[in-house]
Gaussian input, Z-matrix of N, CA and C with variables (Angstrom, degrees):
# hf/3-21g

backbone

0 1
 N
 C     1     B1
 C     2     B2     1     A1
 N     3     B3     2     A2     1     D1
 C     4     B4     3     A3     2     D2
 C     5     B5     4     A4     3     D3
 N     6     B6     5     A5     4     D4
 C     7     B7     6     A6     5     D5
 C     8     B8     7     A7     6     D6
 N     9     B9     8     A8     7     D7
 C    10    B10     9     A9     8     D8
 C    11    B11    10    A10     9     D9
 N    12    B12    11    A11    10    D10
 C    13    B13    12    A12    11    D11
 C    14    B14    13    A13    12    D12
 N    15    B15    14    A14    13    D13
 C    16    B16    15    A15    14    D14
 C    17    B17    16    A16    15    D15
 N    18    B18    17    A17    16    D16
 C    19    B19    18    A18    17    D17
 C    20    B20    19    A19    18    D18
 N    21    B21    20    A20    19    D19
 C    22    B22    21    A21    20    D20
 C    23    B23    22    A22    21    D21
 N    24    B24    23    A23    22    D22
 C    25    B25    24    A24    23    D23
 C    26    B26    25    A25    24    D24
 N    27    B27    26    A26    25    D25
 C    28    B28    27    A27    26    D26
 C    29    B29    28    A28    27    D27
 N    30    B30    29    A29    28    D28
 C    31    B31    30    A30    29    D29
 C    32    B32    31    A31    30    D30
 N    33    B33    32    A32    31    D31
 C    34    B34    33    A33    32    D32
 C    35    B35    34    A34    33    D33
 N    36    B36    35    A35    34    D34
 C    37    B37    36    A36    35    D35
 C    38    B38    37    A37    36    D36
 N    39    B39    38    A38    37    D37
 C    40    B40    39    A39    38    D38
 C    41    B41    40    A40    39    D39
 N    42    B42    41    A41    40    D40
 C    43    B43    42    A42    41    D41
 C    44    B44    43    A43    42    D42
 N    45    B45    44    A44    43    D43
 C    46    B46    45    A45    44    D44
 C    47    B47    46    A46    45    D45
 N    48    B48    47    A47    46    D46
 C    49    B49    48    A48    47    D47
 C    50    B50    49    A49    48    D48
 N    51    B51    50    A50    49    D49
 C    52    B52    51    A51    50    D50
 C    53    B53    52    A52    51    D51
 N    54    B54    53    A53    52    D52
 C    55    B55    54    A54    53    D53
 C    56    B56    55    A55    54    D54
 N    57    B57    56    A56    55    D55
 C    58    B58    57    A57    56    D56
 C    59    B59    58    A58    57    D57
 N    60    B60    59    A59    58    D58
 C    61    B61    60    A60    59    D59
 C    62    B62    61    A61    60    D60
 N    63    B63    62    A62    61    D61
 C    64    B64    63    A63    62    D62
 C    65    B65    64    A64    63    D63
 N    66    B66    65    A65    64    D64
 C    67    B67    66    A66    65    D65
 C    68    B68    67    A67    66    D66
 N    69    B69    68    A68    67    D67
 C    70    B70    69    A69    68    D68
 C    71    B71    70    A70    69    D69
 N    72    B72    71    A71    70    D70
 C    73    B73    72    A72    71    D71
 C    74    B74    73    A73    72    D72
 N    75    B75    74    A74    73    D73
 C    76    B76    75    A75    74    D74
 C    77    B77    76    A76    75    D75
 N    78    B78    77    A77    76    D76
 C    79    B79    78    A78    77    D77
 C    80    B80    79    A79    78    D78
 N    81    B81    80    A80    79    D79
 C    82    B82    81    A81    80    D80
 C    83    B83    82    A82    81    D81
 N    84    B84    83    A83    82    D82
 C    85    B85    84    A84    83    D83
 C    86    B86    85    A85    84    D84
 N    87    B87    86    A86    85    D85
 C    88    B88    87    A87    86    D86
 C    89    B89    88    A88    87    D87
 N    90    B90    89    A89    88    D88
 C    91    B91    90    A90    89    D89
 C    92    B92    91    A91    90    D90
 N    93    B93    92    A92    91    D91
 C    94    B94    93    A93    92    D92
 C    95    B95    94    A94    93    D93
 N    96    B96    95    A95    94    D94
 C    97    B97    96    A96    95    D95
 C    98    B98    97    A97    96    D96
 N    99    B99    98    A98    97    D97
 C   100   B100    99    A99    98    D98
 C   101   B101   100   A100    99    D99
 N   102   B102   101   A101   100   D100
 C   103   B103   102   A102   101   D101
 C   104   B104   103   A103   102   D102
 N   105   B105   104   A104   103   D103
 C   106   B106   105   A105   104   D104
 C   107   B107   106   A106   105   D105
 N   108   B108   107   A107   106   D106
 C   109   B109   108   A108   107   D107
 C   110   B110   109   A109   108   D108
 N   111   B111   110   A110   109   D109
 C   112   B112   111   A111   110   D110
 C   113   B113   112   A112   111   D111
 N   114   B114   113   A113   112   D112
 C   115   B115   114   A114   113   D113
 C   116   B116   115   A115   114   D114
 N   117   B117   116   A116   115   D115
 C   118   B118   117   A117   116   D116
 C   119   B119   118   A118   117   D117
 N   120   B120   119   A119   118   D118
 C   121   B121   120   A120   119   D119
 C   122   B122   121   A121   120   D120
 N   123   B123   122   A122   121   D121
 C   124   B124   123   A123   122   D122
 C   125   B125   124   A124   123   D123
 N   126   B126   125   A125   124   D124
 C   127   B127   126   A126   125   D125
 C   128   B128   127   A127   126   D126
 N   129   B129   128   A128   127   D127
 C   130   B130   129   A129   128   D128
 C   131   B131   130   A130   129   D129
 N   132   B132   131   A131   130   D130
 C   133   B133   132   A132   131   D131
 C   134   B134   133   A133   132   D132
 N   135   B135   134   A134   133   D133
 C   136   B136   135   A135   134   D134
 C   137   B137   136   A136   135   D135
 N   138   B138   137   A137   136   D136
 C   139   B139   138   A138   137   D137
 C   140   B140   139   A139   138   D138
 N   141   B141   140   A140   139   D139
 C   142   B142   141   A141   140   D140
 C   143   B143   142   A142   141   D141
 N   144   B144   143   A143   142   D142
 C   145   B145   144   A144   143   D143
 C   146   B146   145   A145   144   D144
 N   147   B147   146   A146   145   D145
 C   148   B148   147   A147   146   D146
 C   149   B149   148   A148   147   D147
 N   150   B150   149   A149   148   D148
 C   151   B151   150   A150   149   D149
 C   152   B152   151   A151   150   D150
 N   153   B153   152   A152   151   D151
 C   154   B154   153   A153   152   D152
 C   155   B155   154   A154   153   D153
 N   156   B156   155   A155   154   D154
 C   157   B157   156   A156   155   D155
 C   158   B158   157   A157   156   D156
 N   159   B159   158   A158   157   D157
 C   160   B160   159   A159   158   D158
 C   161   B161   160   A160   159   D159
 N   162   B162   161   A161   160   D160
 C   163   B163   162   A162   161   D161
 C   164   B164   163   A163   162   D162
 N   165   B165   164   A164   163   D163
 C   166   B166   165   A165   164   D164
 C   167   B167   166   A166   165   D165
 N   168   B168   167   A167   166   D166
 C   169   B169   168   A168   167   D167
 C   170   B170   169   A169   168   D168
 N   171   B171   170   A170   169   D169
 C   172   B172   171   A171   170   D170
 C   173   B173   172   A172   171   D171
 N   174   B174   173   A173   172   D172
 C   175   B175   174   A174   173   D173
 C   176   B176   175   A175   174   D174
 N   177   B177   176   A176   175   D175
 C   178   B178   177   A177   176   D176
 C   179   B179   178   A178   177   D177
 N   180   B180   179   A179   178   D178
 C   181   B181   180   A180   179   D179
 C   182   B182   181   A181   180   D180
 N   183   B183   182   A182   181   D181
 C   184   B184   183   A183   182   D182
 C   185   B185   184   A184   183   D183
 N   186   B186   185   A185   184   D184
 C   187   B187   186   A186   185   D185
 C   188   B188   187   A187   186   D186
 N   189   B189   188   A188   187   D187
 C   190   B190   189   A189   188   D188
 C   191   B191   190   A190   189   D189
 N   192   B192   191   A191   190   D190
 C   193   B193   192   A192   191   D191
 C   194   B194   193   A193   192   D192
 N   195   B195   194   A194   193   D193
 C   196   B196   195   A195   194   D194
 C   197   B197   196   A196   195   D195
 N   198   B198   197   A197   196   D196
 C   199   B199   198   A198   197   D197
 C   200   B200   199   A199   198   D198
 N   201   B201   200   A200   199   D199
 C   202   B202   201   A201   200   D200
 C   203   B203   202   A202   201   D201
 N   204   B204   203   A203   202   D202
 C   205   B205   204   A204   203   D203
 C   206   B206   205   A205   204   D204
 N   207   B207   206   A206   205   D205
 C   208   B208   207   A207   206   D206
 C   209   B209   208   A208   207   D207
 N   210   B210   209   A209   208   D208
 C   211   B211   210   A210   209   D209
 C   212   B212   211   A211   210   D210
 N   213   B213   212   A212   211   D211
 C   214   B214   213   A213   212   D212
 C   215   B215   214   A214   213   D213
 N   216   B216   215   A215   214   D214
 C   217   B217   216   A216   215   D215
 C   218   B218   217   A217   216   D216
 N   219   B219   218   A218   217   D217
 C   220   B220   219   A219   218   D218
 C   221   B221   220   A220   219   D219
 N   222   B222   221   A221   220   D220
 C   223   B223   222   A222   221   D221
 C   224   B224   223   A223   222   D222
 N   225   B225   224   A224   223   D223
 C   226   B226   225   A225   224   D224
 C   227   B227   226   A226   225   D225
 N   228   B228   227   A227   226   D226
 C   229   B229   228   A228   227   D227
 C   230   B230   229   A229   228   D228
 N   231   B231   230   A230   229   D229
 C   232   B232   231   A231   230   D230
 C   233   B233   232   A232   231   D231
 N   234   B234   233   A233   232   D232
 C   235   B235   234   A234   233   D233
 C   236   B236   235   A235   234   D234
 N   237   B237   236   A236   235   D235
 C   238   B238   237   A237   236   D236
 C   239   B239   238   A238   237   D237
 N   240   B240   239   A239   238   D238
 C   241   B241   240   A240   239   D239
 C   242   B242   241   A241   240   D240
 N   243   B243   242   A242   241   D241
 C   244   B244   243   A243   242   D242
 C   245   B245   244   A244   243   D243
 N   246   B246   245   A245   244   D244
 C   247   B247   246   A246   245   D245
 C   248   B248   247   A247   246   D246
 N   249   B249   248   A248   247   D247
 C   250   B250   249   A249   248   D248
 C   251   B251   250   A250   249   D249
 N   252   B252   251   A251   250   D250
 C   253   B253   252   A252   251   D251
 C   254   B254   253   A253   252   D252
 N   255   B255   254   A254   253   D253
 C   256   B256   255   A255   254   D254
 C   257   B257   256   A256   255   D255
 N   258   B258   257   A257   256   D256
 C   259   B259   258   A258   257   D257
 C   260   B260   259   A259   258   D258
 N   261   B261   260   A260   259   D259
 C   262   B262   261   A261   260   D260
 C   263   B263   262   A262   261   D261
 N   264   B264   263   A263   262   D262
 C   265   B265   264   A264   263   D263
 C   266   B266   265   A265   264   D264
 N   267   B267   266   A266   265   D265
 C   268   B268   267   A267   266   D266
 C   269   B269   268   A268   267   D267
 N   270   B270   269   A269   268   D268
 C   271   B271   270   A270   269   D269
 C   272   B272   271   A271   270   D270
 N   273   B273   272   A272   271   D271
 C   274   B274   273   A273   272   D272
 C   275   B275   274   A274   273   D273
 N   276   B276   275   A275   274   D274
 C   277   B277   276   A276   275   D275
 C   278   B278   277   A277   276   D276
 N   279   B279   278   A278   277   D277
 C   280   B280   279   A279   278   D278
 C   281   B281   280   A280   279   D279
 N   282   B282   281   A281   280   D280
 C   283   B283   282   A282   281   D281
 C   284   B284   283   A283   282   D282
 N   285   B285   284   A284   283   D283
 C   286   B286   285   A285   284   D284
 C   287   B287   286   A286   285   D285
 N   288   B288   287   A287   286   D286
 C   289   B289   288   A288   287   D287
 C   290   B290   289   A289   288   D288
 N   291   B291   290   A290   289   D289
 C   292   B292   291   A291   290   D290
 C   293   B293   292   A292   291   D291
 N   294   B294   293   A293   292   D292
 C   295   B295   294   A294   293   D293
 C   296   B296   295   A295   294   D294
 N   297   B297   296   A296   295   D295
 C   298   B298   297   A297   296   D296
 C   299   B299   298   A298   297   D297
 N   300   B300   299   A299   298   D298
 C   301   B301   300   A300   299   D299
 C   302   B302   301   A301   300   D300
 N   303   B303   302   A302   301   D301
 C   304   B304   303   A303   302   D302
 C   305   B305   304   A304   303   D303
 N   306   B306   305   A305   304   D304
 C   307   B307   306   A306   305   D305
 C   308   B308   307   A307   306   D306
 N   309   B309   308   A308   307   D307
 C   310   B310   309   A309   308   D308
 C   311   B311   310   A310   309   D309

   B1=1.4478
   B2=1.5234
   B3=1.2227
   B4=1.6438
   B5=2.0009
   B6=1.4734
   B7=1.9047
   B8=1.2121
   B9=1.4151
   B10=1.3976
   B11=1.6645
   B12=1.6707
   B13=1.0886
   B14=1.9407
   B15=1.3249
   B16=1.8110
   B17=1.5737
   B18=1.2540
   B19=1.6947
   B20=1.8023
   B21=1.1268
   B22=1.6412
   B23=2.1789
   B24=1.2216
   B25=1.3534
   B26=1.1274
   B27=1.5596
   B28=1.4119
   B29=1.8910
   B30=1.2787
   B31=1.4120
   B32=1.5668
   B33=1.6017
   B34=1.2897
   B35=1.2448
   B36=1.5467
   B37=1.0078
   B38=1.6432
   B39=1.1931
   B40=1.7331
   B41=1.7330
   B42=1.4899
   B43=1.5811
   B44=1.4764
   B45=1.7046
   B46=1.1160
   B47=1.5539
   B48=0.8990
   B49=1.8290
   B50=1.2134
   B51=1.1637
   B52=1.9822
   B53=1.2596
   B54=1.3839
   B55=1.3659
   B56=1.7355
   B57=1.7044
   B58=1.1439
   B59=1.6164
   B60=1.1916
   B61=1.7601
   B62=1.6354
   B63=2.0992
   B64=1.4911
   B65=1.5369
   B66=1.1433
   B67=1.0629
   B68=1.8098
   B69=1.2808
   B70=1.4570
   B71=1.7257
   B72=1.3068
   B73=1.5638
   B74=1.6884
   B75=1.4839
   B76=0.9047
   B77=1.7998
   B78=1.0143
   B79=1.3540
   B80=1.4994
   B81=1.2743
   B82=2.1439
   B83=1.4906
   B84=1.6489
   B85=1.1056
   B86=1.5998
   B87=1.2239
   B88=1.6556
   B89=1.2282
   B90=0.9240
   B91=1.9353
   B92=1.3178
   B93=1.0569
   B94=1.6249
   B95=1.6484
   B96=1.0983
   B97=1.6170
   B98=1.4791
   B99=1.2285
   B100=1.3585
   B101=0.9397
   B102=0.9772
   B103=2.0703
   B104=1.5911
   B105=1.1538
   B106=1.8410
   B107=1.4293
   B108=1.5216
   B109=0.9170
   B110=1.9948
   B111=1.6583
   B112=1.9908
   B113=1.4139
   B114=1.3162
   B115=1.3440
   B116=1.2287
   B117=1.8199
   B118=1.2269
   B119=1.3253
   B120=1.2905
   B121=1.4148
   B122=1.6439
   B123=1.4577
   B124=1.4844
   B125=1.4588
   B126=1.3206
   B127=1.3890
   B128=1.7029
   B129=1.0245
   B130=1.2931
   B131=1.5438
   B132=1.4481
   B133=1.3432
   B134=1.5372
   B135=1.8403
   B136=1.2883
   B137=1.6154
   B138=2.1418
   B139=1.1361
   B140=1.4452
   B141=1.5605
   B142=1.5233
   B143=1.3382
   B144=1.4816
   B145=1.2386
   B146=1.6270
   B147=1.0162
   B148=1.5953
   B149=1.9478
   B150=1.4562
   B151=1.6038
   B152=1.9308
   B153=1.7995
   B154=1.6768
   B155=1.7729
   B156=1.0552
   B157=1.0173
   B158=1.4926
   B159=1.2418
   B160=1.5278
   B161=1.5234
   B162=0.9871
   B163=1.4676
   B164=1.8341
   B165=1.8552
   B166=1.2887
   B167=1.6367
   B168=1.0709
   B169=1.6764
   B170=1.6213
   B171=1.5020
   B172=1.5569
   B173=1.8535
   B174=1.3621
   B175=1.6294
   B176=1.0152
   B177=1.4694
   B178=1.5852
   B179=1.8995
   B180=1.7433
   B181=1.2889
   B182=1.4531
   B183=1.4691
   B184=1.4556
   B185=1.4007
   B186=1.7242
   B187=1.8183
   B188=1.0589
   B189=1.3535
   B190=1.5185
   B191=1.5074
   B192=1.0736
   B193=2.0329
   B194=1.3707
   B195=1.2228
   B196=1.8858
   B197=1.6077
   B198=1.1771
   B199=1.2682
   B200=1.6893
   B201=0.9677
   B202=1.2724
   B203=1.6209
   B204=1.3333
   B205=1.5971
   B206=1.2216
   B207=0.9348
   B208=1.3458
   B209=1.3039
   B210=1.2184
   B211=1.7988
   B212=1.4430
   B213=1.2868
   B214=1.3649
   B215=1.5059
   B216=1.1705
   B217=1.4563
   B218=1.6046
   B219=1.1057
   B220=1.4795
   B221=1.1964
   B222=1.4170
   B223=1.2004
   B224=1.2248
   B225=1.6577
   B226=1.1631
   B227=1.6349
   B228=1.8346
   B229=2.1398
   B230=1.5093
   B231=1.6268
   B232=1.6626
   B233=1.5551
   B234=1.0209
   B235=1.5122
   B236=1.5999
   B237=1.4432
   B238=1.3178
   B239=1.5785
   B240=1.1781
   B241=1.3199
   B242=1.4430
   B243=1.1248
   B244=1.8958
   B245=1.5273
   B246=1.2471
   B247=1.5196
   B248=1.3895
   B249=1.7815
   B250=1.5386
   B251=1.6047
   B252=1.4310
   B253=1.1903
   B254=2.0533
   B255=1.4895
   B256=1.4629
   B257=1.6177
   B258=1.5076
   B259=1.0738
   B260=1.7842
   B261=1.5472
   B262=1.4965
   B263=1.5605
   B264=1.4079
   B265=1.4699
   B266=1.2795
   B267=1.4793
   B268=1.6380
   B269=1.9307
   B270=1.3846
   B271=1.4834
   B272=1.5180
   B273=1.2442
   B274=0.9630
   B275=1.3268
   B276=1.4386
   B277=1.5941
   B278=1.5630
   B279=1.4577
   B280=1.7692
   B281=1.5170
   B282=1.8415
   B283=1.6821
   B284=1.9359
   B285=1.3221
   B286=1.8608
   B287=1.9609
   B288=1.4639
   B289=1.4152
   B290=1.4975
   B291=1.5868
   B292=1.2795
   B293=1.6924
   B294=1.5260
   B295=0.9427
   B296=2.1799
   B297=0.6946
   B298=1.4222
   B299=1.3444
   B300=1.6688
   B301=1.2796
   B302=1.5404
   B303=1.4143
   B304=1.5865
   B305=1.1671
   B306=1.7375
   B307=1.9559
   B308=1.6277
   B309=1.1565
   B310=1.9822
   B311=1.3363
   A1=109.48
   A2=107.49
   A3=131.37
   A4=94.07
   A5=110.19
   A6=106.44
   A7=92.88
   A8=143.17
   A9=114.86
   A10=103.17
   A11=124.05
   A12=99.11
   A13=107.57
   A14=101.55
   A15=101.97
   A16=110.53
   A17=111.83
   A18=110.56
   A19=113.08
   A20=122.46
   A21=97.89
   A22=76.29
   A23=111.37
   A24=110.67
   A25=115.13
   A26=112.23
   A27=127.58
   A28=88.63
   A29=124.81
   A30=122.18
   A31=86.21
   A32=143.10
   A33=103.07
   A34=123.23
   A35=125.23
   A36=123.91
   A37=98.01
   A38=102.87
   A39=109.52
   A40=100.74
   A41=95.82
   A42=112.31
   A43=105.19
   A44=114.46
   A45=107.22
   A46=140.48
   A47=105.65
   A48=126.64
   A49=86.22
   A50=126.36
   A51=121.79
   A52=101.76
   A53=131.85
   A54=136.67
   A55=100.95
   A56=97.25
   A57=110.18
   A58=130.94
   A59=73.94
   A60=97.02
   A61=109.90
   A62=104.25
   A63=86.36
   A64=108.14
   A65=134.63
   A66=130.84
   A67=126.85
   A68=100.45
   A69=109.53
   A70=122.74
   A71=107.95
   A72=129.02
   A73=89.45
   A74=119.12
   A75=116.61
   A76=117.04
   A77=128.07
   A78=140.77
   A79=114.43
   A80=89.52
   A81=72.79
   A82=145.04
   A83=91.96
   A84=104.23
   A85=116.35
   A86=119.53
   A87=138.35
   A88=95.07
   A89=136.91
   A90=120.48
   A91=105.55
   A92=119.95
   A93=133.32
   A94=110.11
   A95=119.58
   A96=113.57
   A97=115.77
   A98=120.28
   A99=111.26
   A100=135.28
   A101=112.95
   A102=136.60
   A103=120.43
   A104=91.47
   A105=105.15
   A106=102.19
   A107=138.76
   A108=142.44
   A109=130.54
   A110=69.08
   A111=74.45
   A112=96.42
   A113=144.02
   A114=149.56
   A115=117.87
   A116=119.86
   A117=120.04
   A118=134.75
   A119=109.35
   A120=119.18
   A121=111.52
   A122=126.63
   A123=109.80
   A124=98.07
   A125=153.19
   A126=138.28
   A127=96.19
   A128=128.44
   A129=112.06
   A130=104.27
   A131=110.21
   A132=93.62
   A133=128.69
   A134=102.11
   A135=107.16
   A136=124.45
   A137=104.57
   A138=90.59
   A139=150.10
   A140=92.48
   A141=113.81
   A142=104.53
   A143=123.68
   A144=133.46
   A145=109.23
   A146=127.22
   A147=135.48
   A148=98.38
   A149=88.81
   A150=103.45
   A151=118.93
   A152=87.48
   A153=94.72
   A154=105.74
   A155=110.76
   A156=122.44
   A157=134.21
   A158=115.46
   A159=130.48
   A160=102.94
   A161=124.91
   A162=143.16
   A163=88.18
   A164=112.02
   A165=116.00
   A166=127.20
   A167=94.54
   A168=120.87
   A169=116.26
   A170=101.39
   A171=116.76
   A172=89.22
   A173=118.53
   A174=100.38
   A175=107.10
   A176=105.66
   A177=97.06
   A178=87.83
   A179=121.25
   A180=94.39
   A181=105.47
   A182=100.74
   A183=117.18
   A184=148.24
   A185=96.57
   A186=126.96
   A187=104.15
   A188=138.21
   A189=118.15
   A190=86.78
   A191=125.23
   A192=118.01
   A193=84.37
   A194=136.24
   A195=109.23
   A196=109.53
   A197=122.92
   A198=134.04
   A199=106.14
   A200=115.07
   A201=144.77
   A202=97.73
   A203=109.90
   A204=125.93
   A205=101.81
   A206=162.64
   A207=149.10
   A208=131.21
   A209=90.82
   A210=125.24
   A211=103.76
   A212=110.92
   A213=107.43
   A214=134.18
   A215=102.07
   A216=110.74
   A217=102.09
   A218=125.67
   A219=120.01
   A220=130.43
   A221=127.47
   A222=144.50
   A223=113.56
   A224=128.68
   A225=121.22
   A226=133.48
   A227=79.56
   A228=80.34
   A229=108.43
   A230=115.82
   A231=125.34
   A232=98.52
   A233=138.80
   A234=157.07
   A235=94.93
   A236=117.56
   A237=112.07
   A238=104.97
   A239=150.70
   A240=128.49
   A241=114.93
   A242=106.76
   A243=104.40
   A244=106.77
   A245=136.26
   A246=140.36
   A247=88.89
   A248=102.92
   A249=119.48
   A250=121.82
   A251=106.38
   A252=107.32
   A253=134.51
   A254=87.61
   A255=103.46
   A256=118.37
   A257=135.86
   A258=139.56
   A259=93.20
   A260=96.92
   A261=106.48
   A262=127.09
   A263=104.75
   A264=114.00
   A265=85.11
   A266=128.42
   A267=154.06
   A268=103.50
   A269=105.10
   A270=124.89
   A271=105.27
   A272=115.37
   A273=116.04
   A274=143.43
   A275=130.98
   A276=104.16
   A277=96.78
   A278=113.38
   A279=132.43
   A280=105.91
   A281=98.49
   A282=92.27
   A283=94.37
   A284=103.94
   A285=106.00
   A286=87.80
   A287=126.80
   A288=129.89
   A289=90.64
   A290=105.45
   A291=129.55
   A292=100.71
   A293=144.28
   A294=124.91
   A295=92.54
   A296=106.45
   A297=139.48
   A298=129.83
   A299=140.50
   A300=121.91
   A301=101.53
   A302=111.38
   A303=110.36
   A304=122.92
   A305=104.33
   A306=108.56
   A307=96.07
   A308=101.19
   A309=77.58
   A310=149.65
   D1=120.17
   D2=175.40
   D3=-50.77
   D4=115.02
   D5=173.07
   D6=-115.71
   D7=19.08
   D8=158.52
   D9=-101.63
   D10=4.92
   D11=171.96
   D12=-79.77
   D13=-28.22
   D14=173.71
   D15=-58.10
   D16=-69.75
   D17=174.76
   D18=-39.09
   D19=27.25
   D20=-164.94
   D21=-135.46
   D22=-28.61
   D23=165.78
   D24=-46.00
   D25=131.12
   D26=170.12
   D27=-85.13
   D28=125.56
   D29=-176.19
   D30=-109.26
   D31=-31.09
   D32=172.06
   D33=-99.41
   D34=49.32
   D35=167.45
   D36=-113.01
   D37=-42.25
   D38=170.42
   D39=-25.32
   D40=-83.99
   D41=-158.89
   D42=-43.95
   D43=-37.34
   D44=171.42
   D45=-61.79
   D46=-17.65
   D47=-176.62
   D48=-93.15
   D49=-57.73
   D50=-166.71
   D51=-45.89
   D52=-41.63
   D53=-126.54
   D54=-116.39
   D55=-16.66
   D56=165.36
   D57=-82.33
   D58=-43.56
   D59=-175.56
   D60=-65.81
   D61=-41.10
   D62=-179.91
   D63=-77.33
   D64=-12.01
   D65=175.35
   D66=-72.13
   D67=-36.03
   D68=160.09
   D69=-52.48
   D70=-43.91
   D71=-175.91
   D72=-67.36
   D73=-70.71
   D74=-158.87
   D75=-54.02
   D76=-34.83
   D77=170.04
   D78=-69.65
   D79=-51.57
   D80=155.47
   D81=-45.51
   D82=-54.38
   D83=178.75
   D84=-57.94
   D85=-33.75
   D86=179.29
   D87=-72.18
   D88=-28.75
   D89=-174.81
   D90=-72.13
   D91=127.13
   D92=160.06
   D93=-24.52
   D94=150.52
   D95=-176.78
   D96=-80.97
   D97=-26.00
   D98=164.13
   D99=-65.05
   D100=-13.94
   D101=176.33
   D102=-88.87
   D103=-42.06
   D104=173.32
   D105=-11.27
   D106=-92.34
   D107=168.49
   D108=2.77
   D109=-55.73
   D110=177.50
   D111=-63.83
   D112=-57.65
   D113=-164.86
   D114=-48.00
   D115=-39.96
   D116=147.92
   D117=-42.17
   D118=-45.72
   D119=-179.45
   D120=-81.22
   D121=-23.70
   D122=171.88
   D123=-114.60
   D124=28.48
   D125=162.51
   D126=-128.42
   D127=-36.19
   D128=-153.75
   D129=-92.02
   D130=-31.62
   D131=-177.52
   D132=-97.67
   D133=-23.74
   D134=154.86
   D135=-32.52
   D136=-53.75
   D137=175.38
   D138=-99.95
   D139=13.13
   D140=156.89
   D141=-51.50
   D142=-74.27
   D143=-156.09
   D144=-70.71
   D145=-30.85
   D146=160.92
   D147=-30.61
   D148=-72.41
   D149=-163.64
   D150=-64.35
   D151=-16.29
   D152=163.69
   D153=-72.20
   D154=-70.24
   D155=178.85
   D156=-50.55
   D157=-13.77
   D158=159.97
   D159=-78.37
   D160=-53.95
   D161=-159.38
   D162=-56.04
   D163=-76.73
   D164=157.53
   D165=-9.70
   D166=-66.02
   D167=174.49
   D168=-29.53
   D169=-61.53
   D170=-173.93
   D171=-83.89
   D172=-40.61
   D173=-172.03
   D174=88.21
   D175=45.06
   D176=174.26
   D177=-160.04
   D178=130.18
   D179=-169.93
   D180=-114.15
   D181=2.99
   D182=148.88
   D183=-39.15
   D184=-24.86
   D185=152.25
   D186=-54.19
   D187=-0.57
   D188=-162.52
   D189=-102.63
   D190=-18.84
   D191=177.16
   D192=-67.24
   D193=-46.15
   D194=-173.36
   D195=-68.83
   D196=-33.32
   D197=164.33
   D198=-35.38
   D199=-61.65
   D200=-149.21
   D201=-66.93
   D202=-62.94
   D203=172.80
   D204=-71.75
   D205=-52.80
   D206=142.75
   D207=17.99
   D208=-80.12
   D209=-179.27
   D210=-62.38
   D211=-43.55
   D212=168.91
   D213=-86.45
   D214=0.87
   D215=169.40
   D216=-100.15
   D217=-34.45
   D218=159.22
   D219=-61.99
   D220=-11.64
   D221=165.59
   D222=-84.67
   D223=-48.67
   D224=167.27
   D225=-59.55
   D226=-25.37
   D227=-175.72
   D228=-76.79
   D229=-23.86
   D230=177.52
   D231=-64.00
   D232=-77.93
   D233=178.09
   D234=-12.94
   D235=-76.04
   D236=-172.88
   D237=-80.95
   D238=-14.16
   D239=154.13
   D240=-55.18
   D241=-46.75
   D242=-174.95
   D243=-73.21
   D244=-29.90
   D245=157.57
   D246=-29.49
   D247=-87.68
   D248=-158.79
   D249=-52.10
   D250=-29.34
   D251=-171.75
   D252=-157.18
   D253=-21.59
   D254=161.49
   D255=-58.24
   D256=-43.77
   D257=-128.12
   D258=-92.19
   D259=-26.98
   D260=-179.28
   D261=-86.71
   D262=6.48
   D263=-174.38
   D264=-97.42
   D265=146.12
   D266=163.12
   D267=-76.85
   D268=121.78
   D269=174.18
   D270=-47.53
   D271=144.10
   D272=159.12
   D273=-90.67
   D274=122.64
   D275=-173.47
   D276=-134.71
   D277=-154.97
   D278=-143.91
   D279=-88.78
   D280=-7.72
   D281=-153.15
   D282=-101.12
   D283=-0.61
   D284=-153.97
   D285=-126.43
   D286=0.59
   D287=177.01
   D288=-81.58
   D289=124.31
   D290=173.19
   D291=-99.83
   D292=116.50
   D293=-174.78
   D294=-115.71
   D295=153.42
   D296=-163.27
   D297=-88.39
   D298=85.19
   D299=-148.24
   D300=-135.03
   D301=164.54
   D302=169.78
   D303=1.47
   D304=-59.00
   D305=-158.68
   D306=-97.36
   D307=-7.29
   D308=160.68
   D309=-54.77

């Protein structure tokens, strides 16, 4: 096994995208379905363009293979949480939002 292709990983940029990504997924999935949409438009593309632009940043666009593993390690850790445990939480929608005022 080739170890300078491991040593050449930025690992905290990895964890960081992972950590992003499952978190992005995860907040999606929690948005009500009529909303979905907005979520696209402020998580997904912000953090597309974050990760262009970091990548830019260092000057190298070759960061995007850590990108790359990343995303997929954030994808994999969502996958088996929602297996294990997402699938059983009830969606949320407009009719069960308790909103919260002065005399509460």
């Amino acid at each position: 096994m080739n170890t300078n292709l491991l040593n050449d990983l930025r690992w905290d940029i990895i964890l960081l995208i992972a950590v992003a990504t499952f978190s992005i997924l995860f907040m999606y999935f929690r948005i009500e379905k009529k909303a979905r949409w907005i979520s696209l438009v402020f998580l997904l593309i912000p953090f597309c363009a974050g990760i262009y632009r970091m990548s830019k940043w260092n000057m190298q666009l070759s960061a995007l293979g850590n990108t790359e593993i990343g995303i997929f390690s954030g994808l994999v850790l969502f996958s088996i949480w929602h297996l294990i445990y997402g699938r059983n939480i009830p969606l949320p929608n407009s009719n069960t939002i308790k909103v919260w005022g002065q005399d509460d």
